[in-house]
C-alpha positions in Angstrom: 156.1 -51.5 -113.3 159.7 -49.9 -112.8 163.0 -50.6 -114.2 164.1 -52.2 -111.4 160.8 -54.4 -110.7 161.3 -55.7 -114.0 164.8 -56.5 -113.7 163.6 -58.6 -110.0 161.0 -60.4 -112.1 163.5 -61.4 -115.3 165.9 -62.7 -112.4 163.5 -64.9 -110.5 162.3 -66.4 -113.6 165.9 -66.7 -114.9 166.4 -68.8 -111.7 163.4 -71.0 -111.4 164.3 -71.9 -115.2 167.9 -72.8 -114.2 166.0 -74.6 -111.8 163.9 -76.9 -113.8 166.6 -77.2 -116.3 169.0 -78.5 -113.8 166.3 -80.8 -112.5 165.2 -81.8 -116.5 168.9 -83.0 -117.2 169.7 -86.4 -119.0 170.7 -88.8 -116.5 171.5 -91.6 -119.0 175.7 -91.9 -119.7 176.4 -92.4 -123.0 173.0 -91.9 -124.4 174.6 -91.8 -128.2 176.5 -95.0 -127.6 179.2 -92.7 -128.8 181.9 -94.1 -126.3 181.6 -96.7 -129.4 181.8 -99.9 -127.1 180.0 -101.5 -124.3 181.2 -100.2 -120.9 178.7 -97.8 -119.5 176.3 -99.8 -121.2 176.8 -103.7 -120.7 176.0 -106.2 -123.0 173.1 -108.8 -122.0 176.3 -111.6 -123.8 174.2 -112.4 -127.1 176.9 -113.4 -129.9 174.5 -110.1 -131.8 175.0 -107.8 -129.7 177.3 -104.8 -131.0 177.6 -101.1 -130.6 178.7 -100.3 -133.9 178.7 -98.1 -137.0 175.6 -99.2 -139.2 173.2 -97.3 -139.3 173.3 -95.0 -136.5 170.3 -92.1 -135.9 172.7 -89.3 -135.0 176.7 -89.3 -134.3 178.9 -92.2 -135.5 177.5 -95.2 -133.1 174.4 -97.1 -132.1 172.8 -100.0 -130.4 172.5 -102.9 -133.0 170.7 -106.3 -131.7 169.1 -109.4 -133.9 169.6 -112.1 -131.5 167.7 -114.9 -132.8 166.9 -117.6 -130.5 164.1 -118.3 -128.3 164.2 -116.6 -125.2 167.1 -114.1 -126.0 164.9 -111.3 -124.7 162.8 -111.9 -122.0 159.9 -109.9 -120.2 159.6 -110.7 -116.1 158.9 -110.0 -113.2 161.7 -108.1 -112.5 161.5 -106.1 -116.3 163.4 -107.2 -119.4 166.5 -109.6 -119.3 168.2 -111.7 -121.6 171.2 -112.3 -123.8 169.6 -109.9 -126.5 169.9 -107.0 -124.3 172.1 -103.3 -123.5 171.6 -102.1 -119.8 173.0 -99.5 -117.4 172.8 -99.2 -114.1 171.9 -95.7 -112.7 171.2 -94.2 -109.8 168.1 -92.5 -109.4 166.4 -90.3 -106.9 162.2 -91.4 -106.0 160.3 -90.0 -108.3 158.4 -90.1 -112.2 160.9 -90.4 -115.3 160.0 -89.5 -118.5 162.2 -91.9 -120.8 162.4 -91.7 -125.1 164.5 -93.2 -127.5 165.0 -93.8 -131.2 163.9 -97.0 -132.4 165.1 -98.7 -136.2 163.2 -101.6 -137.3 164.2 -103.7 -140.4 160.9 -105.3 -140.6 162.6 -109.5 -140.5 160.3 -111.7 -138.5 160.9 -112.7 -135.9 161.1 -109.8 -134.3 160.8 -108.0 -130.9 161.2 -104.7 -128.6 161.5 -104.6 -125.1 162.2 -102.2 -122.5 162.6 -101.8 -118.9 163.0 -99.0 -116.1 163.5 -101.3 -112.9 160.9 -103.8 -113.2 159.0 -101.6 -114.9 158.5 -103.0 -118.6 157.5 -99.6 -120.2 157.5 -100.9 -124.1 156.7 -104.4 -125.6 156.5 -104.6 -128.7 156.6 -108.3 -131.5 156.7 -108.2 -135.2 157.4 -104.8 -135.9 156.5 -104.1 -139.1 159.8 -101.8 -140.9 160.2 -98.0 -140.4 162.7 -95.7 -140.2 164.0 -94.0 -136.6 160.9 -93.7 -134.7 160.6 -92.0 -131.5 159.5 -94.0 -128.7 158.6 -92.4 -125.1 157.2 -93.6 -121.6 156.7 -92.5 -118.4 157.7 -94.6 -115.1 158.0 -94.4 -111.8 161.5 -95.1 -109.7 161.9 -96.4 -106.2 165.4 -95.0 -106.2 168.7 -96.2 -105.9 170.5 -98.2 -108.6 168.1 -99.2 -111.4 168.6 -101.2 -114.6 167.9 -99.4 -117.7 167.4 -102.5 -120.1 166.8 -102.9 -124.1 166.3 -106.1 -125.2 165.8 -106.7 -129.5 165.9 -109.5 -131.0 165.8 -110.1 -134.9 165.6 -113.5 -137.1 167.4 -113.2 -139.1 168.5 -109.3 -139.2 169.0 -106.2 -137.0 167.5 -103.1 -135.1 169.0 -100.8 -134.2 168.5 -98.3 -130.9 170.2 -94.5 -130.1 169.7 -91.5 -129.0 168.3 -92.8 -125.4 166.4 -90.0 -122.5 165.7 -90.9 -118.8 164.3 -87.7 -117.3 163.4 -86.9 -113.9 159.7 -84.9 -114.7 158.1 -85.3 -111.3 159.5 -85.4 -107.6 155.9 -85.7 -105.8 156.8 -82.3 -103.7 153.7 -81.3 -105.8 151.4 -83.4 -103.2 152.5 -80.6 -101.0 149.2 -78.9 -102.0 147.9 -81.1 -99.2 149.7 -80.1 -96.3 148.8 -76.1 -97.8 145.3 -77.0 -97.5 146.0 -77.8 -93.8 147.3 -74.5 -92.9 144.7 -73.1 -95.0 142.0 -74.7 -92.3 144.1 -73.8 -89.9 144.2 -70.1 -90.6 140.4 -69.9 -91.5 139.7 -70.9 -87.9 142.9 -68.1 -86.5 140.9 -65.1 -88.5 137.6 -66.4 -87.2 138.5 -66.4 -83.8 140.7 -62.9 -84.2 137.0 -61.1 -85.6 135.7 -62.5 -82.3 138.2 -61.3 -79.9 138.4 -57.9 -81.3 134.7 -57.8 -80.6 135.0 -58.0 -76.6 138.7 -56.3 -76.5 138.0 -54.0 -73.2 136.2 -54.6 -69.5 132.9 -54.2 -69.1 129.9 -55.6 -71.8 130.4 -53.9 -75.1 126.6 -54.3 -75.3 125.5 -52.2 -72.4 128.6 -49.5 -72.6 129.9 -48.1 -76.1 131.9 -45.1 -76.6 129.5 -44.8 -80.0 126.6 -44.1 -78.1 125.5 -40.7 -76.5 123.8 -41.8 -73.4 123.9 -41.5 -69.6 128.0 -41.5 -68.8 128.7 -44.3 -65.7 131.9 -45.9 -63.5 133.5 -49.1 -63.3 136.7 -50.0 -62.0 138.0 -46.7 -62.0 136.9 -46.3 -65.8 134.6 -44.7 -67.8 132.1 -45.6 -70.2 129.2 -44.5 -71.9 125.9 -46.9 -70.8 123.9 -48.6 -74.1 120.5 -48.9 -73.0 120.1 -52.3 -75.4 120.7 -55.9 -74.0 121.1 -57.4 -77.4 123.5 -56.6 -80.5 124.2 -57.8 -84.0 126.6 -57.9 -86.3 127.7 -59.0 -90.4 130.7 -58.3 -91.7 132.2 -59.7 -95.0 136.3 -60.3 -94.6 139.2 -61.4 -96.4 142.9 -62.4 -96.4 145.8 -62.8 -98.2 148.9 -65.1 -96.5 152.2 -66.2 -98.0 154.2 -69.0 -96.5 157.6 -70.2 -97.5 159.1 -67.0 -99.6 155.8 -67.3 -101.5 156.0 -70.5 -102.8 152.3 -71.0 -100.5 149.6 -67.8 -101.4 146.3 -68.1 -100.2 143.5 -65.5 -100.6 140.3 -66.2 -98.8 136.8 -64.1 -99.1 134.2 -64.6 -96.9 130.6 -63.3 -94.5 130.6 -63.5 -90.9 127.0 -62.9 -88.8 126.1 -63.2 -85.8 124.1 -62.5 -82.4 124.9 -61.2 -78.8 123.4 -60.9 -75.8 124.0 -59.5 -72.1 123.3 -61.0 -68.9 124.7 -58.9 -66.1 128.5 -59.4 -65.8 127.7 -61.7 -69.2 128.3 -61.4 -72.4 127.2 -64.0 -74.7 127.2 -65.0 -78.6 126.8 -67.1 -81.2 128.4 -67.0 -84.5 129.0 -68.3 -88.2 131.7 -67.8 -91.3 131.0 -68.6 -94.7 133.9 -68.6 -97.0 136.6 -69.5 -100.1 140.0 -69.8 -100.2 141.8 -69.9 -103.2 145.5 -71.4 -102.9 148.3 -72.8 -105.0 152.4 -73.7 -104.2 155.2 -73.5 -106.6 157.3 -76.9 -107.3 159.9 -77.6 -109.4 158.1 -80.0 -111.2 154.0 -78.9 -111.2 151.7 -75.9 -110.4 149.7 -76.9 -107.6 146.4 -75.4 -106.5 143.6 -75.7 -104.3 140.0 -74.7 -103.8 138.2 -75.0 -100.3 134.5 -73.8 -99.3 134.9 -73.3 -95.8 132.1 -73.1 -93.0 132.5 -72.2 -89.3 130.7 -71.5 -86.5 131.2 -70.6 -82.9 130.1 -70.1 -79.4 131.8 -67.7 -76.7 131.8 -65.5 -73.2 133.0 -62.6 -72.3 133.0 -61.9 -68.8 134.0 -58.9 -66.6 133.4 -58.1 -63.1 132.0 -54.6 -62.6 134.3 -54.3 -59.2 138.0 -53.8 -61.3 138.8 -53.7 -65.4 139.3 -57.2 -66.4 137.8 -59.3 -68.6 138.1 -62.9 -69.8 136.8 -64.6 -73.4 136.2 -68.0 -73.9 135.6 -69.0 -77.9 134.7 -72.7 -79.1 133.7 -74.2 -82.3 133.4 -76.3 -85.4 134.8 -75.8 -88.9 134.8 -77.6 -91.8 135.9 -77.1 -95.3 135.7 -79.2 -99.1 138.6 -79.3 -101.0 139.6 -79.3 -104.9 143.4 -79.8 -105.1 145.0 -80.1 -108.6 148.5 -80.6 -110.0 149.5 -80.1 -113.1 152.8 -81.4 -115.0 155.2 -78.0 -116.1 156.6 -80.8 -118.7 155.1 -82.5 -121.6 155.2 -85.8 -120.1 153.6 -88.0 -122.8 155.0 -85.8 -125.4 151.2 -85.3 -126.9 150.6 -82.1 -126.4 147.9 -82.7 -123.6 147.7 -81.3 -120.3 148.9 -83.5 -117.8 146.9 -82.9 -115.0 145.7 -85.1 -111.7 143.1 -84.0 -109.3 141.2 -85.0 -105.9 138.0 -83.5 -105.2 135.9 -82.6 -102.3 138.9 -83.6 -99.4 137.1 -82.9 -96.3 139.1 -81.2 -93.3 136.9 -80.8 -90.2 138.2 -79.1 -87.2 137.4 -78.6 -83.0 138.8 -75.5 -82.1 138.7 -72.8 -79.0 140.7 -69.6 -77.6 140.6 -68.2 -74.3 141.9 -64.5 -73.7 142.2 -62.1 -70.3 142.8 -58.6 -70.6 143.3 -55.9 -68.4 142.4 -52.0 -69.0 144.3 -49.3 -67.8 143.0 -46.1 -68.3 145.6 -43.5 -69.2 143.6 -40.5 -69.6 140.1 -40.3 -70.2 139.9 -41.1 -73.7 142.8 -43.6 -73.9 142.9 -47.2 -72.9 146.2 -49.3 -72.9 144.8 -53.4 -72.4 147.7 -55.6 -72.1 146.2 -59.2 -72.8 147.3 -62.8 -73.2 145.7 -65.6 -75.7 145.5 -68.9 -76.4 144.4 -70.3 -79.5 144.0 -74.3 -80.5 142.6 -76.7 -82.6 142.6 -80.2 -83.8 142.2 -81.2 -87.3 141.1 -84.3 -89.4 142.1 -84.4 -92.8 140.7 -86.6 -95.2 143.2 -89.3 -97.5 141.9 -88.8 -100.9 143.3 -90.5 -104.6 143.8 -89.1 -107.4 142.3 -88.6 -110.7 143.7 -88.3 -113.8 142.3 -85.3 -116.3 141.5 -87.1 -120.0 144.6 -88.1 -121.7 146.5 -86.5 -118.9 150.1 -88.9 -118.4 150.9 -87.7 -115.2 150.6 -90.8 -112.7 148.3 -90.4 -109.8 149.1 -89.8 -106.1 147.8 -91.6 -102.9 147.8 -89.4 -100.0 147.4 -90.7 -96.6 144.9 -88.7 -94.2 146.3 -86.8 -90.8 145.1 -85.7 -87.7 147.2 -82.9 -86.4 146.8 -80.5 -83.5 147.5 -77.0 -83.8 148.3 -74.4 -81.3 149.4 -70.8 -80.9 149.7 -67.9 -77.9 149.7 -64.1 -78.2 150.9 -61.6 -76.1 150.3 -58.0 -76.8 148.6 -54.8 -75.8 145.6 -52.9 -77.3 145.3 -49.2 -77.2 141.7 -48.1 -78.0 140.7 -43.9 -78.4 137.4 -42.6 -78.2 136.7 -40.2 -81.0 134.4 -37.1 -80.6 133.0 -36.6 -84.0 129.5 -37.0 -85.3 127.7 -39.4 -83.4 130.8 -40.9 -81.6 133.5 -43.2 -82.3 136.4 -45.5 -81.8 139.7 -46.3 -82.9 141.6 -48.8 -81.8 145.3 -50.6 -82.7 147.3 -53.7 -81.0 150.3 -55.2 -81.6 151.6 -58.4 -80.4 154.1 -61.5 -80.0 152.8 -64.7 -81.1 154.5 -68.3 -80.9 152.5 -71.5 -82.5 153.5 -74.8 -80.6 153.2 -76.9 -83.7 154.3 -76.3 -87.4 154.2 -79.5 -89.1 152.8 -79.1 -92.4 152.9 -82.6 -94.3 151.0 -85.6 -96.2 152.6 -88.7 -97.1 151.9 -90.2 -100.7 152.6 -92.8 -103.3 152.7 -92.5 -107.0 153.0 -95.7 -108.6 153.4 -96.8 -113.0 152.5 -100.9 -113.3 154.4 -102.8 -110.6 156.7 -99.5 -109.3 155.9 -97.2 -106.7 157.8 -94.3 -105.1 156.9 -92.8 -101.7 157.6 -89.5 -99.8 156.4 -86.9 -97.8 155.4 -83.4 -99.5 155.5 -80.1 -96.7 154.8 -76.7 -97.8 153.0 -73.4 -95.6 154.9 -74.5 -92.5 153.7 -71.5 -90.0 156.3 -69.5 -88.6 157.2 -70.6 -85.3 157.3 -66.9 -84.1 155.9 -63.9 -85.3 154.4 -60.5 -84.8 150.5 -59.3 -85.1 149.3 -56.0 -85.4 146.2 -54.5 -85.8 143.8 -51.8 -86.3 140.2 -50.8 -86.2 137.8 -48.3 -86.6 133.6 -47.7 -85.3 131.8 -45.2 -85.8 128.0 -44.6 -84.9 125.4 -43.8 -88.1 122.3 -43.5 -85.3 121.8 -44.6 -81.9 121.5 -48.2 -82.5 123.6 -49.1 -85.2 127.4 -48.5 -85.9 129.9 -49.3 -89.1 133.2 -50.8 -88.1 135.9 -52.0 -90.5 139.3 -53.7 -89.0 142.8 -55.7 -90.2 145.0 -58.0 -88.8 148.6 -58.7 -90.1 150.7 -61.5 -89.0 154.7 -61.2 -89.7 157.6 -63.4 -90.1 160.4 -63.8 -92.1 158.4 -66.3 -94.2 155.4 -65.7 -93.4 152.8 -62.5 -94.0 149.7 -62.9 -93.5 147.0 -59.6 -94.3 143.3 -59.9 -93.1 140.5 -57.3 -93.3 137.1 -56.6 -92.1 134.3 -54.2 -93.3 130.7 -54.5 -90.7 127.4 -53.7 -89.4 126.4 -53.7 -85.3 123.1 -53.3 -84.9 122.4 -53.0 -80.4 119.4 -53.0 -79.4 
């Protein structure tokens, strides 16, 4: 790794911790009780209610309660209240806090400890026995907007003291984005499938009966020439893979895979069936978690290829059924029950199924005798289900756990471009072929919609993340070349490009005609 590799690395991490230590910050004012008075903090009106100078944790001042009648602190509905408390209002955006403070208790009974993040009680606590400053931590949820932090002690007949408070925003759910990846994920498994199958009927005329790899009787059509195949039926497996990055690589995605499948020729007709067997591996970046995803992904397909032996067109028509399994995870960057566990959440096996087709018309024009320019036009589509799934939590994992809501989306792209194919004239004969192209996708919406909810609080949002590029260019290449007279290696690639977007797909196979 360079010098100045190295020095692009140290600055992207510098900035992603800037980053989370922006997003990690204190929101509590006067979390020392330093100001030395109630004001930020405001006093529930107990008679025993003081900031003062006994006994503080850290600093000059603290929180000292010991209100002593029935009552004085009281656990609702609506969290703690009382005349035995300290509260501040704050605002807060949606999302998980991650709260601490430090908590003296004399040991005097009666006594009690209450605390509340809206109406959230996060601690509860009667006849603490005595102990020096303890730490005390929870983790809530927020709706958002102006919430009550509340501490509520009371002591008959002495006091406890509270300081040194923490309200920490640790999760913003933009980690459920690992949803809406695993949509373009199924998306894109069905794009590279149906890419393999339209590079395999590219030209006029049936790639079955007339192929450049094979030295038979030489014939015309359209003005063209071609080299006759004297088999009607051909075969092919291939094992593929890809690599995509959406959204300045904050979505990767790296798929491997086999392909197989079966052709045959009817006259004018060419016609197939075919299958894809794969994994994808993919993860996004948040502030807040690491977010990854697993999906086993099958497909299969049926299509056409048709060309008229009186002029150089052809059209393909591709449909089929996918479905993939998913794994998603997410796990906290922070600490969040300050245990040292891994806090960790997961949903398994969240089904995506998928209808999808393409339809394609080229037309060949034959620029010299071994080179072929095919300007063509595409359409691809599909329609997606995606499961809703919950959550799980890992063992002694504290972050809270997400409902996502299922979607149904539709998804649709067009291509325009031109293919440029050369017959080679080495060994037993060969091909090489390149195309580059424009393509536009109609719909980009990439989302799920969740909750995360702690006792009676929830937050909702909507997560997004590998939002295609709403334009783009493609370009690829191939190669074929013959090993006998019936069977030829081929290996090919397809790249996608945008500004946030790039997308790198290859192909290594075996045709067999016959």
């Amino acid at each position: 790794m360079g010098k100045t590799q190295v020095r692009a690395t140290l600055l992207a991490t510098t900035a992603v911790l800037s980053l989370i230590a922006s997003a990690n910050a204190n929101v509590v004012l006067d979390p020392g009780f330093e100001s030395g008075a109630f004001g930020t903090w405001v006093s529930g009106g107990g008679p025993f209610n003081a900031i003062n100078g006994i006994n503080p944790r850290s600093g000059t001042f603290s929180f000292r309660g010991g209100c002593n009648v029935a009552g004085c602190v009281a656990v609702g509905a609506t969290g703690v209240s009382g005349t035995g408390t300290a509260r501040q209002t704050i605002n807060l955006q949606p999302g998980i806090y991650q709260g601490s403070f430090y908590y003296r208790a004399s040991g005097f009974t009666l006594n009690r400890l209450a605390v509340s993040l809206g109406n959230n009680t996060v601690v509860n606590l009667t006849n603490t026995t005595a102990a020096p400053y303890t730490r005390f931590q929870f983790v809530s949820a927020a709706s958002g907007g102006p919430t009550n932090l509340v501490f509520g002690i009371r002591n008959d007949p002495d006091f406890d003291n509270i300081d040194d408070v923490s309200l920490e925003l640790v999760d913003d759910g933009e980690g459920n984005n690992i949803g809406a990846a695993a949509q373009t994920v199924a998306v894109q498994a069905s794009r590279e499938f149906l890419d393999r199958l339209q590079d395999r009927f590219n030209h006029a005329g049936s790639p079955i009966r007339t192929a450049s790899v094979r030295e038979t009787v030489v014939a015309s059509a359209g003005g063209l020439s071609y080299v006759n195949a004297s088999g009607q039926y051909r075969a092919f497996m291939s094992v593929f893979g890809s690599d995509g990055e959406w959204d300045d690589s904050a979505t990767t995605a790296d798929r491997r895979g086999f392909s197989a499948g079966i052709e045959a020729n009817v006259g004018s007709l060419d016609i197939g069936a075919a299958f894809s067997l794969s994994r994808t591996d993919f993860d996004t970046q948040t502030i807040f978690t690491q977010n990854e995803g697993e999906a086993e992904e099958m497909l299969g397909a049926i299509y056409a290829h048709w060309s008229p032996s009186s002029t150089p067109v052809y059209f393909n028509l591709i449909a089929g059924y996918g479905q993939s399994s998913n794994d998603l995870t997410r796990t906290a960057f922070f600490d969040l029950g300050l245990d040292g566990n891994i806090d960790s959440a997961q949903a398994r096996d969240v089904d995506s199924s998928q209808w999808f087709a393409s339809a394609e018309v080229g037309f060949d024009w034959a620029v010299s005798q071994n080179f072929m320019l095919t300007p063509f036009a595409r359409v691809d589509g599909a329609m997606i289900e995606q499961d809703g799934y919950t959550e799980v939590a890992f063992a002694l994992s504290s972050l809270p756990v997400a409902v996502v809501a299922g979607r149904d989306f539709d998804a649709l792209r067009s291509i325009v471009g031109v293919r440029a194919g050369l017959d080679l004239d080495i060994g037993r004969g060969g091909k090489l072929g390149a195309k580059v192209g424009w393509a536009h996708d109609f719909e980009q919406d990439r989302f799920v919609t969740f909750t995360e909810t702690t006792g009676p609080v929830s937050f909702a949002g909507v997560a997004g993340a590998a939002t295609p590029a709403e334009d783009s260019v493609v370009a690829g290449a191939s190669i074929e070349l013959a090993v006998s007279d019936e069977a030829a290696i081929y290996a090919g690639y397809n790249g996608d490009f945008a500004d946030e977007q790039e997308i790198h797909a290859g192909e290594v196979g075996l045709r067999v005609t016959w």
